[in-house]
N, C-alpha and C positions, 0 to 999 in steps of 0.2 A: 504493500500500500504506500509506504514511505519512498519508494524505489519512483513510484509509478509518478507520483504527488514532485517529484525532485524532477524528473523529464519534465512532467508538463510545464514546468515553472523552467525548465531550460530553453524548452522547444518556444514556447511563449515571446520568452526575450530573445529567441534565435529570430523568428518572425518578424519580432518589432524593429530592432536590428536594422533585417535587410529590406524592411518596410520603411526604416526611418532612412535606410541610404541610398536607396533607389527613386524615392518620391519627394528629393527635395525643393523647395517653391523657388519660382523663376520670378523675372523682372516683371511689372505689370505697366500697359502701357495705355492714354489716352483718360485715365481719371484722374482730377484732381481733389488735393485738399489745402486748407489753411498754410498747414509747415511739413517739412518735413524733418524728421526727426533721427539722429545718426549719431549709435556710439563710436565711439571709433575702436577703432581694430585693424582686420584684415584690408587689404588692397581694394581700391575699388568704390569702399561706401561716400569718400567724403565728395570722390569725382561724380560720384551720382548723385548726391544733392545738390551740387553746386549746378551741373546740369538742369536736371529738372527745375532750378531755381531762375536760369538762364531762360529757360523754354517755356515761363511762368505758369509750369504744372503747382507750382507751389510759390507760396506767397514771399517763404522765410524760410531760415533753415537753423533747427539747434544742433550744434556737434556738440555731446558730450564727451564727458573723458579727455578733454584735451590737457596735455601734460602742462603745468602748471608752470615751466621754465620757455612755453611758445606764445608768444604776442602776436594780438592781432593780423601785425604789420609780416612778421615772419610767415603764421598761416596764410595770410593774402598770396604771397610770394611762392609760397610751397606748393597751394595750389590753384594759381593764379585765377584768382579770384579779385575782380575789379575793386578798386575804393569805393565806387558809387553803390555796388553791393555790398561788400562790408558793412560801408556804414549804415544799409537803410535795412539789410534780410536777415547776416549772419551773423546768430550769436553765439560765444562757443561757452562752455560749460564747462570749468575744470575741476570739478569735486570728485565726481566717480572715477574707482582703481578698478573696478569689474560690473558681471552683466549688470546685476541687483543695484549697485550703485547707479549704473549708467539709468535703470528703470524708475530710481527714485529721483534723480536729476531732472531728467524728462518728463514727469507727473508734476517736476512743483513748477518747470517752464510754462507747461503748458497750460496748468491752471491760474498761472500768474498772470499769463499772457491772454487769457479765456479761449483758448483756442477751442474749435467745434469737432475738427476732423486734421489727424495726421497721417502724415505717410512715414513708416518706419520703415529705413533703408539701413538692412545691415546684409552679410552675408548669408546666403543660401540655405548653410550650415549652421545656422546660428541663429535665423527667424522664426525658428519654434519656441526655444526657449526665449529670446529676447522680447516675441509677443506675449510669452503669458507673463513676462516679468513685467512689462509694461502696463498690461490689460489689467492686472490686480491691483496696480497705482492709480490705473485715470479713472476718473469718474464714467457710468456704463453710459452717459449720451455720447464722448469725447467717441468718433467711428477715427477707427484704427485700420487703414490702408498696408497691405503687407507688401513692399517692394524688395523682394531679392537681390543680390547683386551675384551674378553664376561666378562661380570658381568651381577647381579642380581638386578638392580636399581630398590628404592622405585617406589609409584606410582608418589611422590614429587618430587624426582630428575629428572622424567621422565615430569612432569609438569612445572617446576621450567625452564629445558633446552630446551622444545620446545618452549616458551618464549623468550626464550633467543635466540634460532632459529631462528625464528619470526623476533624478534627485529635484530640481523644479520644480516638477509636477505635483509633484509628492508633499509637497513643502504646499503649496497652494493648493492642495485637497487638505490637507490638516489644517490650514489658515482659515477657510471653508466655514468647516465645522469645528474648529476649535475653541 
């Protein structure tokens, strides 16, 4: 019985697995919202709201997580991003060290800001748990746009952050009801 109870509970996470690495969400194109909203991290997210900022799918854009020794002037520059937007869409965020920070960052932005609707642009691999990390902090009218940005994630990074999924998950089903 014990034997049987230990596969299911293998084969389970074996599924979820190659469910969670085979099905991961892509860029979404032609809706807009208010801001969009980008921890930073991997490759690719800060060029994609600066973009969509350009192409005014969005109004504004908050980077959180930005390391607390980069100025304005340096980020403008790194990724060239005009003065005229700087000064009037981007604002960066340097308090959060990880996801949960970057999701508490983002909740007091955007309440601060009354924002209605964002668009969270992080990686592929990282838009599961980055949405439910956010979704548990904004208020349930704030609609939350999920924008991917595609990469090529090891099989590591792909194992490392469905864990970490997991463990998200799990944490916001006890917050739930606890």
């Amino acid at each position: 019985m014990i034997l049987r109870l230990i596969a299911t509970i293998i084969l389970a996470w074996l599924l979820g697995f190659v469910g969670f690495a085979i099905t991961l969400p892509g860029p979404i194109t032609g809706v807009t919202a208010s801001a969009a909203v980008i921890p930073t991290g991997a490759a690719g997210r800060i060029q994609r709201g600066v973009e969509l900022l350009e192409e005014k799918q969005v109004d504004e854009i908050f980077i959180s997580g930005v390391d607390a020794d980069v100025t304005p002037e340096e980020f403008a520059v790194e990724f060239e991003v005009s003065r005229r937007l700087m000064n009037c869409c981007v604002t960066l965020g340097f308090e959060a060290t990880d996801t949960r920070g970057n999701a508490e960052e983002i909740a007091d932005w955007v309440e601060g800001e009354g924002i209605s609707s964002i668009r969270l642009v992080t990686s592929d691999w990282h838009m599961r748990r980055a949405t439910g990390e956010v979704q548990r902090r904004l208020p349930a009218e704030v609609a939350i746009i999920r924008d991917a940005v595609p990469s090529t994630p090891s099989l590591a990074i792909l194992f490392v952050e469905y864990h970490k999924f997991l463990a998200s998950s799990a944490v916001g089903i006890t917050d739930e009801f606890g």
